[in-house]
PAZAPA-4460 file (N, C-alpha, C; in steps of 0.05 Angstrom, whole numbers, plus 32768, in hexadecimal, padded with zeros to 4 digits):
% residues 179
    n_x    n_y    n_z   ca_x   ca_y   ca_z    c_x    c_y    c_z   seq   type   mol
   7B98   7D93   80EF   7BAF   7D85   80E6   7BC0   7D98   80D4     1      X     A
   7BB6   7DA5   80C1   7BC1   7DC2   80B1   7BD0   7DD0   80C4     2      X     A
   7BC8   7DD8   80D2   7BD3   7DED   80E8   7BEB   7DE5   80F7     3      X     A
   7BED   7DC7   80F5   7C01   7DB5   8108   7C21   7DBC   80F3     4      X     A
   7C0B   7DBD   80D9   7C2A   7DAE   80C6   7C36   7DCA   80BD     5      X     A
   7C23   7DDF   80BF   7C2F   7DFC   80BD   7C3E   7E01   80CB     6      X     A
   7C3C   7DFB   80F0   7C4B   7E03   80FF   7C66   7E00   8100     7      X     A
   7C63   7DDD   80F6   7C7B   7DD8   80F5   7C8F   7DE3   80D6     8      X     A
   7C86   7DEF   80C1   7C93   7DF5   80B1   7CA2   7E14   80B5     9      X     A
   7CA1   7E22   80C9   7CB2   7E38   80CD   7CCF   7E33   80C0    10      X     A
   7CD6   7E4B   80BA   7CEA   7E50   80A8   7CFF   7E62   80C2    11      X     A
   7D18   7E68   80C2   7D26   7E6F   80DA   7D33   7E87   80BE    12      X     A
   7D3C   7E97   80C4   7D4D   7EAA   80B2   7D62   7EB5   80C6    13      X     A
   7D78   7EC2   80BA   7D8C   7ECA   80BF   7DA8   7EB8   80C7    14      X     A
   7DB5   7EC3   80D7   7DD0   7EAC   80D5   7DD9   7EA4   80F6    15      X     A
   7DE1   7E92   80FA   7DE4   7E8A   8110   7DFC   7E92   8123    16      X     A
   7E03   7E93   8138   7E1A   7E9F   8146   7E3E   7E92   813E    17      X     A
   7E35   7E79   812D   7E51   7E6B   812B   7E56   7E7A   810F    18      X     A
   7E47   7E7A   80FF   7E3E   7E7F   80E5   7E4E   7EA1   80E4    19      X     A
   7E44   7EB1   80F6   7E4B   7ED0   80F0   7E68   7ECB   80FF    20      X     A
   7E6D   7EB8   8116   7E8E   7EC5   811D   7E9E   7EB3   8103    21      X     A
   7EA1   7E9F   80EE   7EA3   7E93   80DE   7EAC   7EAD   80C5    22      X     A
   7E9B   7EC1   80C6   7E97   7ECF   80AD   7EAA   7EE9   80B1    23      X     A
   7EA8   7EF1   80CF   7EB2   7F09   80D8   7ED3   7EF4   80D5    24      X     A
   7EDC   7EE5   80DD   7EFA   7ED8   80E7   7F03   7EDD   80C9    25      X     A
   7EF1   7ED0   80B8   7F01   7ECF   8093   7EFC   7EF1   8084    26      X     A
   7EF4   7F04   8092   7EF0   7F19   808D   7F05   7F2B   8094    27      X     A
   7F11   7F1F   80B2   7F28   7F2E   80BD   7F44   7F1A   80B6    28      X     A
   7F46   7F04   80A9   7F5C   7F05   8098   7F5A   7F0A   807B    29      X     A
   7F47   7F0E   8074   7F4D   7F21   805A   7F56   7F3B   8061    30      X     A
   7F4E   7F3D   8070   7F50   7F5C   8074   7F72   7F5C   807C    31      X     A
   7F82   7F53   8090   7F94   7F4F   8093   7FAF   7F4B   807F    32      X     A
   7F9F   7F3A   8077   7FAB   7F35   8059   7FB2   7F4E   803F    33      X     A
   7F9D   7F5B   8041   7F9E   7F78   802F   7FA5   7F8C   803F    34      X     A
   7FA6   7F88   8055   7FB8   7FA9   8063   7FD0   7FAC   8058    35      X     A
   7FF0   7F9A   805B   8002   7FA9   804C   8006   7FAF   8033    36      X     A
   7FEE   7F9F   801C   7FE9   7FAC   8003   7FDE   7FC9   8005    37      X     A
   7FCE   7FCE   8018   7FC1   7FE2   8012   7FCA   7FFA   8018    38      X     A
   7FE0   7FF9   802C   7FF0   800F   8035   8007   8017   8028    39      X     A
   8011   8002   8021   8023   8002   8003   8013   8014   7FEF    40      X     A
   8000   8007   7FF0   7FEE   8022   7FD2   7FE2   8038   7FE0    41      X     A
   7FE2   803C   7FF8   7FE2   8057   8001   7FFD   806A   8004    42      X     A
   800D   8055   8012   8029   806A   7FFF   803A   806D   7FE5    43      X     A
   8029   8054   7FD4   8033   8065   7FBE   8029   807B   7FB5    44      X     A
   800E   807B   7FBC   7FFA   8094   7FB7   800A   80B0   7FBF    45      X     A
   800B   80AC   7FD7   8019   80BF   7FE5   802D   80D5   7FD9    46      X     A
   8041   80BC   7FCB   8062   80C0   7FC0   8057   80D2   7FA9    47      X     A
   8047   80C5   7F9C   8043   80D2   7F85   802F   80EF   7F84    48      X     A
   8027   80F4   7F97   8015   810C   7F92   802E   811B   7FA0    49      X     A
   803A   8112   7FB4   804E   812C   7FBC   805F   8130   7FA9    50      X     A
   806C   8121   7F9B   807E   8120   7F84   806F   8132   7F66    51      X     A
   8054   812D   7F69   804A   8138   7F4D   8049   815F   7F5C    52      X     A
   803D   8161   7F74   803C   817F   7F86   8059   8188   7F7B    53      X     A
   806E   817C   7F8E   8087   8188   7F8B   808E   818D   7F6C    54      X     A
   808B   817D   7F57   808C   817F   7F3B   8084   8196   7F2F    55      X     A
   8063   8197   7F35   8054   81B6   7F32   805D   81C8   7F3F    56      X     A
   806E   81CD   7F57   8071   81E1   7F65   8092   81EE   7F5A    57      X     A
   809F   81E3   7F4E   80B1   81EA   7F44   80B2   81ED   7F25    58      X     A
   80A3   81E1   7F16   8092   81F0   7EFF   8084   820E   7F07    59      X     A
   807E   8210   7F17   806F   8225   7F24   8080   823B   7F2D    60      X     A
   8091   8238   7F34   80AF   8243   7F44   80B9   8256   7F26    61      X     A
   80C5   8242   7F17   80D0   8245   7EFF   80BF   8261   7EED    62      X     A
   80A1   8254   7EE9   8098   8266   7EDF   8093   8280   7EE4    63      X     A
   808F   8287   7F01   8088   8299   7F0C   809D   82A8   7F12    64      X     A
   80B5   82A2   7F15   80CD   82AC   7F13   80D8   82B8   7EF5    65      X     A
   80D7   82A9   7EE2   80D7   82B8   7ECD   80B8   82CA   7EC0    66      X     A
   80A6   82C9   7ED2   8091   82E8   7ED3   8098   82FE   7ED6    67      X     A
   80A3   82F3   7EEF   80A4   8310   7F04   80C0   831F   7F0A    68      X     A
   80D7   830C   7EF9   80EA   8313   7EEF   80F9   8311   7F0E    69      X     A
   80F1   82FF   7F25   8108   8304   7F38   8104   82E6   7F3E    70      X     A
   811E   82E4   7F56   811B   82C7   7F62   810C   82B6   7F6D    71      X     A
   8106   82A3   7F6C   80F3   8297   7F78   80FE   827A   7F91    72      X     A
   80F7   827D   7F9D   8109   826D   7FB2   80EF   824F   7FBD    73      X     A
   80FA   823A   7FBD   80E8   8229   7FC6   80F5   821E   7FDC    74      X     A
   80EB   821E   7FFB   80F1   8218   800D   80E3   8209   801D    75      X     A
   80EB   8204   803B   80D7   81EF   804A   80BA   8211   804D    76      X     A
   80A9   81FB   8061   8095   8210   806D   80A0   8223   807E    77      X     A
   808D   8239   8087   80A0   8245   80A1   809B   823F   80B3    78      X     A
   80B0   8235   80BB   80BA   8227   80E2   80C7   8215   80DD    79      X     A
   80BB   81FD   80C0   80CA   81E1   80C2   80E6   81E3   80B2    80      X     A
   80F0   81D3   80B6   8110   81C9   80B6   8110   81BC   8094    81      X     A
   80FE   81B1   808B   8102   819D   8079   80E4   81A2   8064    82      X     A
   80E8   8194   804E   80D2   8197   8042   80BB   817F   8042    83      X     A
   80BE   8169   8059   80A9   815D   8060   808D   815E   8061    84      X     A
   8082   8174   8075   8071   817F   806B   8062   818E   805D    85      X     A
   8079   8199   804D   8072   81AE   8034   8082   81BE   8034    86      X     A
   807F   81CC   801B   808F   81E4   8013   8085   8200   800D    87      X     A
   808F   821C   8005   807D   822C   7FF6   8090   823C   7FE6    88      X     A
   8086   824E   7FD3   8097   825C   7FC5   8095   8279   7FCA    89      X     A
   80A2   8287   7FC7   80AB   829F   7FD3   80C3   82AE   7FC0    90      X     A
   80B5   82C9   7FBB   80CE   82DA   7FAF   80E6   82D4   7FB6    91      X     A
   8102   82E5   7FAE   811A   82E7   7FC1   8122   8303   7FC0    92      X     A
   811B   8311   7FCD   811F   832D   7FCE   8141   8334   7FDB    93      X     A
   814F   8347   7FCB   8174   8342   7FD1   8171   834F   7FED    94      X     A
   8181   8342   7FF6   818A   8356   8017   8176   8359   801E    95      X     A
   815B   833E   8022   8149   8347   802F   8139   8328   803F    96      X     A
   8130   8321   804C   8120   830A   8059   810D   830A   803C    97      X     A
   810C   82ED   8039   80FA   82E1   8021   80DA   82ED   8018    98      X     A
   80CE   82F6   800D   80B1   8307   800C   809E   82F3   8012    99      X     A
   808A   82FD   8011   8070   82EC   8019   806C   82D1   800A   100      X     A
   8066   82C1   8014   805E   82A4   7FF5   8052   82A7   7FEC   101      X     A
   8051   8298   7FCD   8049   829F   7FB6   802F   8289   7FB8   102      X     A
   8036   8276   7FC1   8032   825E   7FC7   8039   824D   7FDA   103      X     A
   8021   823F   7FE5   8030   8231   7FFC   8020   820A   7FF6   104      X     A
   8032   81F8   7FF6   802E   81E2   7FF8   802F   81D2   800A   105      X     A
   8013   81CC   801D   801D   81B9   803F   8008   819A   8032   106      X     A
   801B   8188   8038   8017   8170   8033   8016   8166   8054   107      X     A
   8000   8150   8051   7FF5   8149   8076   7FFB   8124   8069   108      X     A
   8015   811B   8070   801C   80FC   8077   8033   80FE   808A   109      X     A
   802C   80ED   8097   803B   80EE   80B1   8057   80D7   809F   110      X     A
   8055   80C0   8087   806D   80B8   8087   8077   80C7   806C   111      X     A
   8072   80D5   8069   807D   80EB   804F   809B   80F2   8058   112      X     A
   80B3   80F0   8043   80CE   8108   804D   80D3   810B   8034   113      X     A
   80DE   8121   8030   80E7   812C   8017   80FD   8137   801F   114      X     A
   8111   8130   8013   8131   8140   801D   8143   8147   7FFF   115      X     A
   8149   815D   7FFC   815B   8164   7FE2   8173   815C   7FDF   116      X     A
   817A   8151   7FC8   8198   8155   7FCF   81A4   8166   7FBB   117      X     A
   81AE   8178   7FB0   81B6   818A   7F9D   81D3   8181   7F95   118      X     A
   81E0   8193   7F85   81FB   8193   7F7E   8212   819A   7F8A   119      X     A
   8203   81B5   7F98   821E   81BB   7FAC   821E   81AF   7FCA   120      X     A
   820B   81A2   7FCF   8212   818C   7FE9   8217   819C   8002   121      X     A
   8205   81B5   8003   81FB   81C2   8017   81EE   81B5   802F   122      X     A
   81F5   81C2   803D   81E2   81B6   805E   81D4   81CE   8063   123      X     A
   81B8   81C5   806F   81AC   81D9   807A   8195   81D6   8076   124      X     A
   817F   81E7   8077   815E   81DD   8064   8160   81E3   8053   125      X     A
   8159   81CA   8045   814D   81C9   8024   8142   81DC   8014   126      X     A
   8150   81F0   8007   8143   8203   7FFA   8155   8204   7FDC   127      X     A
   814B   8216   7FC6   8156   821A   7FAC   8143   822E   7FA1   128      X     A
   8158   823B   7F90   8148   824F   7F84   8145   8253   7F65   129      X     A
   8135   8255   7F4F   812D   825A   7F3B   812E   8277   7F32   130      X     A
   8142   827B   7F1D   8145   8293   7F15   8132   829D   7F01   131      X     A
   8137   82BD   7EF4   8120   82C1   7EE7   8120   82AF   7ECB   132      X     A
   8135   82A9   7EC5   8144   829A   7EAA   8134   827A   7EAA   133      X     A
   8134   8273   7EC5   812A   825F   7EC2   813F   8242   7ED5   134      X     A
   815C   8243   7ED5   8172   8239   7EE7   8169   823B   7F02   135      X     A
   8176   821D   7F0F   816D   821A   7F22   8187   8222   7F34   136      X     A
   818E   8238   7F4F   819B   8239   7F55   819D   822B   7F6E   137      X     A
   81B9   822E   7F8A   81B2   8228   7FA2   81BA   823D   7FB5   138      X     A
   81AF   823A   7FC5   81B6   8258   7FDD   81C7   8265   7FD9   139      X     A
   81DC   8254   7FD4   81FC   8261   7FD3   81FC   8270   7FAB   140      X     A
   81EF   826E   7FA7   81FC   826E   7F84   8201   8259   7F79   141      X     A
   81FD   825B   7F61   820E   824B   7F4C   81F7   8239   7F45   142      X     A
   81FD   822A   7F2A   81EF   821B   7F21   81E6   8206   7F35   143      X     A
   81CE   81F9   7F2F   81C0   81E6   7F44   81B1   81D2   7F3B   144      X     A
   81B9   81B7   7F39   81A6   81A5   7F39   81A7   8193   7F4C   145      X     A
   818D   818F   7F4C   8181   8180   7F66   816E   816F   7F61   146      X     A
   8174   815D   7F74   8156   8144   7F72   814F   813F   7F97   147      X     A
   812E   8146   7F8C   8124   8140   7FA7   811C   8121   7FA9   148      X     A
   8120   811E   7FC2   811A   80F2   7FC6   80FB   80FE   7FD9   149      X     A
   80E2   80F4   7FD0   80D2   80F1   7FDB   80C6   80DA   7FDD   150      X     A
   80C9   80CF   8004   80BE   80B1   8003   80AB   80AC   8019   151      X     A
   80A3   8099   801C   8091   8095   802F   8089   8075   8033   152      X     A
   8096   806E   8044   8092   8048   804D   80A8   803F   803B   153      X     A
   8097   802D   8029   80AA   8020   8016   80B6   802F   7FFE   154      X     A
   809C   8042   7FF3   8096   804C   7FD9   80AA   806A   7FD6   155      X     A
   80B5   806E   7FC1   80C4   8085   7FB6   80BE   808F   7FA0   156      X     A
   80C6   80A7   7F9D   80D0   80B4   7F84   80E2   80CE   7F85   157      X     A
   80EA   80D3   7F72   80FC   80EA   7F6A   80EE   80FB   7F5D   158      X     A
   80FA   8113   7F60   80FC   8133   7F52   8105   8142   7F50   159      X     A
   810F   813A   7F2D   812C   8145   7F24   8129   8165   7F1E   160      X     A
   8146   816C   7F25   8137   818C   7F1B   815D   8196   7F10   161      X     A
   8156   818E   7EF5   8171   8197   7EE2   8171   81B7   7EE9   162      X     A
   8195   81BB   7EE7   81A0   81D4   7EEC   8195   81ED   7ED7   163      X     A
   818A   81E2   7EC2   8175   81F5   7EA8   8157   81F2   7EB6   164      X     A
   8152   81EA   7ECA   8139   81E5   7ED5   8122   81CA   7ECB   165      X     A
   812F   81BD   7EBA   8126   81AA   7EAF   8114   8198   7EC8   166      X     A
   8104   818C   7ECA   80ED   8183   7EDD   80EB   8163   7ECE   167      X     A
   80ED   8154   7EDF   80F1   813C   7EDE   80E0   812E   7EF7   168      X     A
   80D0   811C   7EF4   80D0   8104   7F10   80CF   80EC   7F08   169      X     A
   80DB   80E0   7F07   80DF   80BA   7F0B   80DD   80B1   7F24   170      X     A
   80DD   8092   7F25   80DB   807D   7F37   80F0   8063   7F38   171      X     A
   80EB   8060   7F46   8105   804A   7F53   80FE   802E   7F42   172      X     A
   80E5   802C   7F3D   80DF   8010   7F35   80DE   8012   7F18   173      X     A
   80D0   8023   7F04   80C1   8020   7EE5   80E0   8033   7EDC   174      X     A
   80F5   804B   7EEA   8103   8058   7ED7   8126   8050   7EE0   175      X     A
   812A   8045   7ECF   8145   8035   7ED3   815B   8043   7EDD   176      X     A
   8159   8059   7ED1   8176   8074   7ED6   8170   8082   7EF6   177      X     A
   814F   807E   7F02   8157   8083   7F1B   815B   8072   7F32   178      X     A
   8173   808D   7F3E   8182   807A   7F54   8165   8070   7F6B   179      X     A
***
């Protein structure tokens, strides 16, 4: 009689077939639910490390230009058109094709653009140059200030670069004065 009432006390563990598609369905609208949060916070991520790179890289420009006492030119990569996927820095040797880079910065996001727009309202690829003084010029001469717009999806920011070389980045949302 023991043995009868044991048998029948089995215990079953784990979860049943209605039970796991139940768990997986409320698992994939959460999930749904946090995708365009989360891509939003992957391009803000984005905005801002290219914006803080570009920041350093023209601190970098600046300084190294007033080292080495000659120009310093910040342009796209070599082949590309734009500074999307990066940029590098490079002497400016007179009456001569640009010297080797000093530095080179390649950023890998496919929704990344970064486009300059300077003072004298040049066409062409995005480039400027840093004298040894510290002034930021543009291809053509003459004083130069410029702000790069680097965005990606929703998310932006700027990088100001005063005609004294002054280094600046704000945002569209927290800094009021940028456009």
């Amino acid at each position: 009689m023991q043995q009868t009432a044991i048998a029948h006390v089995r215990q079953h563990s784990g979860m049943t077939l209605t039970e796991l598609l139940v768990s997986l369905a409320v698992a994939a609208i959460l999930a749904a639910i946090a995708l365009p949060a989360l891509r939003h916070m992957l391009a803000e991520h984005t905005v801002t490390y290219a914006a803080d790179r570009l920041a350093a890289s023209l601190a970098m420009a600046r300084t190294t230009a007033a080292n080495r006492r000659v120009e310093i030119r910040l342009g796209p990569l070599p082949g590309a058109t734009t500074l999307d996927g990066g940029w590098q820095l490079a002497p400016v040797v007179p009456l001569a094709p640009p010297g080797p880079p000093i530095a080179v910065t390649a950023l890998d996001a496919a929704c990344l653009r970064v486009t300059l727009r300077g003072t004298d309202g040049a066409k062409g690829p995005p480039a400027l140059r840093l004298t040894p003084v510290g002034y930021s010029r543009s291809e053509r001469g003459g004083f130069y200030a410029a702000t790069f717009h680097v965005r990606c999806r929703g998310a932006q920011r700027q990088v100001r670069l005063g005609a004294q070389g002054r280094i600046r980045i704000c945002g569209a949302g927290p800094d009021a004065d940028c456009d």
